[in-house]
LOMIVO-246307 format. One record per atom (N, C-alpha, C): x, y, z. Coordinates in steps of 0.02 Angstrom, whole numbers, plus 50000, padded with zeros to 5 digits. Example, Ala and Ser with C-alpha at 12.3 -4.5 7.8 and 13.67 -1.06 7.14 Angstrom:
residues 2
506604971650390506154977550390506604983550390506424988850354506844994750357506455000250394
//
This chain:
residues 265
506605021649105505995022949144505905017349195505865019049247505655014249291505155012349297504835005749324504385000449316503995001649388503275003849379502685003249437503014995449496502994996349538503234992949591502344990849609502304984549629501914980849647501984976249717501604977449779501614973249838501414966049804501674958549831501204953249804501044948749875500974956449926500624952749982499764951249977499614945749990498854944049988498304948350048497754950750027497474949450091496834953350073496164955250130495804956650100495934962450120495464966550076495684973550066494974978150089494384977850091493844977250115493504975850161493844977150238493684973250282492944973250295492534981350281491824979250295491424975950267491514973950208491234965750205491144960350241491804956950268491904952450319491324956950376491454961250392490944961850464490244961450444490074964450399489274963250363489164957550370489594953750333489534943250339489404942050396490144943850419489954938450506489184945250546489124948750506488544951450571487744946350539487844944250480487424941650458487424933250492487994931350497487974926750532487974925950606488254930250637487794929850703487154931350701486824935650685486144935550676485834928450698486064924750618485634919650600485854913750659486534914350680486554909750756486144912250813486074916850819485704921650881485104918750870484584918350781484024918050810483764910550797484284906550753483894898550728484404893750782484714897250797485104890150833485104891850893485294897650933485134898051007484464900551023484144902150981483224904251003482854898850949483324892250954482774888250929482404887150984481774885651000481114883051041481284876351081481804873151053481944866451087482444867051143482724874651136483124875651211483024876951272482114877551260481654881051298481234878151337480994873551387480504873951419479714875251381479554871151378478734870951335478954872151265479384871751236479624873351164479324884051151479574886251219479334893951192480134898351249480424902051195480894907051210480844909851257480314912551283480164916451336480244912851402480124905751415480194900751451480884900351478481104897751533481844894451561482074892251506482804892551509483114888751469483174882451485483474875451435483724869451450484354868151446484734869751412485364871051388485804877751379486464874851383486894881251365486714885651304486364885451247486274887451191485734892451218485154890451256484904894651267484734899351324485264896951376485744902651419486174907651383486234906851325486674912751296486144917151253485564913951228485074916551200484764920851238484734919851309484364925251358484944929451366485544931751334485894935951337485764944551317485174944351258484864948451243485244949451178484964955351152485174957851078485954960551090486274960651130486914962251143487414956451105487094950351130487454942451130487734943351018487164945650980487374944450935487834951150899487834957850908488154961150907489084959850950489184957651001489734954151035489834947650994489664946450948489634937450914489964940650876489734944850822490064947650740490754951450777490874954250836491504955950848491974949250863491394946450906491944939650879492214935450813491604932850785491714933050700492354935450675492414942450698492574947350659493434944650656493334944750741494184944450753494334937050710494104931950722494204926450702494494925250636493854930750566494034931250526494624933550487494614939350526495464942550495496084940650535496044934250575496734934850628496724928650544496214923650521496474919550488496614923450402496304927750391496644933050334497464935850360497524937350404498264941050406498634933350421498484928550439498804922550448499254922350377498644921250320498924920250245499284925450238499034930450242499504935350229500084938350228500214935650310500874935750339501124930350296500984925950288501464919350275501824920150209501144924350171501434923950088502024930450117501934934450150502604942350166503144936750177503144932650234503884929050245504044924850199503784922350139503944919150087503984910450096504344907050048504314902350062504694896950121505444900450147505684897150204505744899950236506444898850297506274901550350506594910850341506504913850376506634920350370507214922650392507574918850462508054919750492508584916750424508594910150419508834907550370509104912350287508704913350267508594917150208509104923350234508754926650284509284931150295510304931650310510314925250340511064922350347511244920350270510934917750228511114916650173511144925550127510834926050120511134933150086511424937950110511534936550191512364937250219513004935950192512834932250198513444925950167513594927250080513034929650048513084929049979513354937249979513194941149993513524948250007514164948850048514314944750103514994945350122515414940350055515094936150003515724933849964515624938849884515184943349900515174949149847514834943149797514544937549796513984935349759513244937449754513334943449706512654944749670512024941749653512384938749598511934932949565511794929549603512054924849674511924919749719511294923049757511424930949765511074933049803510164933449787510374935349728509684935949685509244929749682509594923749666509324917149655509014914649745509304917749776509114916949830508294918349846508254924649836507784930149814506984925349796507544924749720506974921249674506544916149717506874909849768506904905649760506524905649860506524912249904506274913349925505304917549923505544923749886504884926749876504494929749928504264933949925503794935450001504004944049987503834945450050503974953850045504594953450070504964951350116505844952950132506104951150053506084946150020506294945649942506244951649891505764953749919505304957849844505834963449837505944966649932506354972449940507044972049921507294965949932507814966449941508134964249856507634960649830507684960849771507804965949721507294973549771507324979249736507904984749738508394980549806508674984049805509584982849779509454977449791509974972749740509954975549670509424977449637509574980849576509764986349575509764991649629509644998649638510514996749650510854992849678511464991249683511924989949619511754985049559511774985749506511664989749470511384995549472511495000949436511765006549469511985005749517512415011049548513175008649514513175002949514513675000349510514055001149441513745003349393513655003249319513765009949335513365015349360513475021949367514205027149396514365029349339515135032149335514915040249348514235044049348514245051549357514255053149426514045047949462513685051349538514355048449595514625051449632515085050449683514875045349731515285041649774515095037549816514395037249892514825044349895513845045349939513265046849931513335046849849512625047749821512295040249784512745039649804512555030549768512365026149836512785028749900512565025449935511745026949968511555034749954510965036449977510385032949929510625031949870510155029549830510135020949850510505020849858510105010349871509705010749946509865017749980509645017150036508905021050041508755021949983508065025949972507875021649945508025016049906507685011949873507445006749891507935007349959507924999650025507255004450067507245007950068506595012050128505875015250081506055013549989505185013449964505215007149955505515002749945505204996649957504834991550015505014995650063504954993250121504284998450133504315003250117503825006750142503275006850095503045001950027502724997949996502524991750013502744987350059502734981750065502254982250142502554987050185502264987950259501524988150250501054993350213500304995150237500174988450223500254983150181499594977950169499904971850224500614972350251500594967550317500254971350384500224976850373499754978450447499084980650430498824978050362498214980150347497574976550393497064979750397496614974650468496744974350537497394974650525497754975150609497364981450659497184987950624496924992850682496284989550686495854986450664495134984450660495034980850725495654975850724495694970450782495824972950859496484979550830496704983850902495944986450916495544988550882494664991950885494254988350950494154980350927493924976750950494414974351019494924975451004495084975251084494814977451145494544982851110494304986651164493424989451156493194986351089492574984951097492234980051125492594979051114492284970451118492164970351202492574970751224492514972351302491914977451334491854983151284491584988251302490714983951290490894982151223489894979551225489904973451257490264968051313490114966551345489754969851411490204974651435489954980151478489264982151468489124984951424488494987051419487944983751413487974975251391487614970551415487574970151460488004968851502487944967051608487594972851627487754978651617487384985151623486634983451606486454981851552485644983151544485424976051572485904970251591485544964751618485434965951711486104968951726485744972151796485384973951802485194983051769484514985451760483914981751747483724976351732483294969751729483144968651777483564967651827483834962451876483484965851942483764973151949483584976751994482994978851982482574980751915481874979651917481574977151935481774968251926481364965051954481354963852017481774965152050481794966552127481304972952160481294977952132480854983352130480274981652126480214978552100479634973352091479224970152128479554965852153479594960652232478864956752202479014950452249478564945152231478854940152189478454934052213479004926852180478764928052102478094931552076478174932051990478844935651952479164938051992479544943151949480304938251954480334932351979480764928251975481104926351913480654922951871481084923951801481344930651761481114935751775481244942451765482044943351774481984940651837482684941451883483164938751871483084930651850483314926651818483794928051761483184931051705483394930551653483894939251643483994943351691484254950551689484794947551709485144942951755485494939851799485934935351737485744932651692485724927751626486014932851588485944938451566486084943751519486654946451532486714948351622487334951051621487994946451627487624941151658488384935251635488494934851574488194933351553488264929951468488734934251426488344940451446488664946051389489434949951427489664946751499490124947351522490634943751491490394936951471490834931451469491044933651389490484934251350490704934351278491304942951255490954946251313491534952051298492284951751322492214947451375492924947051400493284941051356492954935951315493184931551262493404934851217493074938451188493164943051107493794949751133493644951651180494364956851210494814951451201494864944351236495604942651257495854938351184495324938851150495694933951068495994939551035495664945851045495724950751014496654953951011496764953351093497324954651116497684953251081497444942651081498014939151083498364939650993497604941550959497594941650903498324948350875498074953150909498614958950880499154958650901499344955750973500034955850958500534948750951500194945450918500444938950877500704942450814500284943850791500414947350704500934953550724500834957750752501384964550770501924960650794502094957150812502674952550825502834950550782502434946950722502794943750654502984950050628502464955250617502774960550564503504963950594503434965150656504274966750690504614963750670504724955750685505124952250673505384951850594504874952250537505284954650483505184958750469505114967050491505454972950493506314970850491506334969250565506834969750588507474964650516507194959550482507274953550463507584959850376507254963850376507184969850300507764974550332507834974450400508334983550409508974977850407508974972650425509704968450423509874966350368509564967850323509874963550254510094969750207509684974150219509494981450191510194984250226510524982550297511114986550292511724983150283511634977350286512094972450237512354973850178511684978850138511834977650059512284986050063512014990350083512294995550086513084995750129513194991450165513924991150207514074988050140513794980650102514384979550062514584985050000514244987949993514494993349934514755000549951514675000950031515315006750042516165000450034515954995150068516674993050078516954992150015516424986949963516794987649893516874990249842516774998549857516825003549799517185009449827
//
């Protein structure tokens, strides 16, 4: 009977938690630290600002909704960080892979395995799994040679296709915010124009801070959307690059193991 297969990639699994958090924590930056009273002119919000803290505070209720997308990204680029790291194991990956090259071109098994051990991560786990699927083909005297070879090669593609969802887990959340994040900047500058041009509609030097502060809204919430888009970017395809790179790091070792057991059987 074969044995439940287990990923021992880390990571969180829950992402709307993390956004609940960080929306709770922008909040509480939005309203005690950039609408503290001391950023303000007469110690009152409604007043000019004095500082950058509370130039971003006249951003409007947009500023903290665009904050938790920032949060957000921040949070899971440093969750898939761990995550990734525990998938590539403990050295290097290129490395690891030339070595159980090498241990398969001298038909060392056992070298190969200890390798394995002694690496860990998700390229290990698979290839670990499939190193056995090799050992018992190998033992196996009923099934002809291309059925032995399909089987290490089904066993090389559920392991791999076990190991994949939890390295790109979070990853669409971030591709999300790529393009939210941008978008509810937009719609800040949008309702801070509309301010803006009111108070022009308006006319008269009272409607000056009006103008001011619509003028204040749509920068602000320009700046923080085009920040949270471009981490966002930078965020997804950093990680889609690691996970390629050992994709690619799993199909080379994975047809290593299968070339060596057409050649030596």
């Amino acid at each position: 009977m074969e044995t439940t297969k287990k990923t021992q990639v880390v990571g969180i699994k829950n992402a709307g938690i993390v956004i609940i958090c960080c929306l709770v924590i922008a909040v509480c930056i939005f309203q005690f630290l950039l609408g503290n009273p001391s950023n303000f002119m007469n110690n009152d919000p409604n007043n000019h600002p004095l500082n950058m803290l509370g130039t971003i505070y006249k951003g409007g209720i947009i500023v903290p909704i665009i904050q938790t997308l920032l949060l957000t990204v921040l949070a899971l680029s440093i969750e898939r960080y761990f995550a990734l790291r525990s998938a590539f194991g403990k050295g290097s990956l290129s490395k690891f892979v030339a070595n159980i090259k090498d241990a398969l071109a001298a038909g060392d098994m056992k070298k190969a395995q200890e390798i394995c051990d002694k690496q860990r991560g998700s390229v290990a786990n698979v290839v670990t799994s499939t190193l056995r699927k090799y050992e018992e083909m190998e033992k196996n005297t009923s099934l002809p040679k291309e059925q032995k070879l399909l089987a290490i090669q089904k066993e090389l593609e559920e392991a791999t296709a076990l190991e994949m969802p939890m390295m790109q887990q979070n990853l669409p959340i971030i591709a999300t915010i790529t393009t939210l994040g941008t978008l509810m900047g937009l719609l800040g500058t949008v309702i801070g124009m509309i301010r803006s041009f009111a108070a022009l509609s308006a006319g008269g030097g009272a409607d000056s801070m009006a103008l001011s502060q619509g003028i204040s809204e749509a920068l602000i919430n320009t700046a923080f959307g085009i920040l949270t888009g471009a981490l966002a970017v930078i965020s997804y395809n950093y990680y889609t690059n690691k996970i390629d790179k050992l994709t690619y790091g799993l199909d080379e070792v994975g047809f290593s193991i299968v070339q060596t057991f057409a050649a030596t059987h």
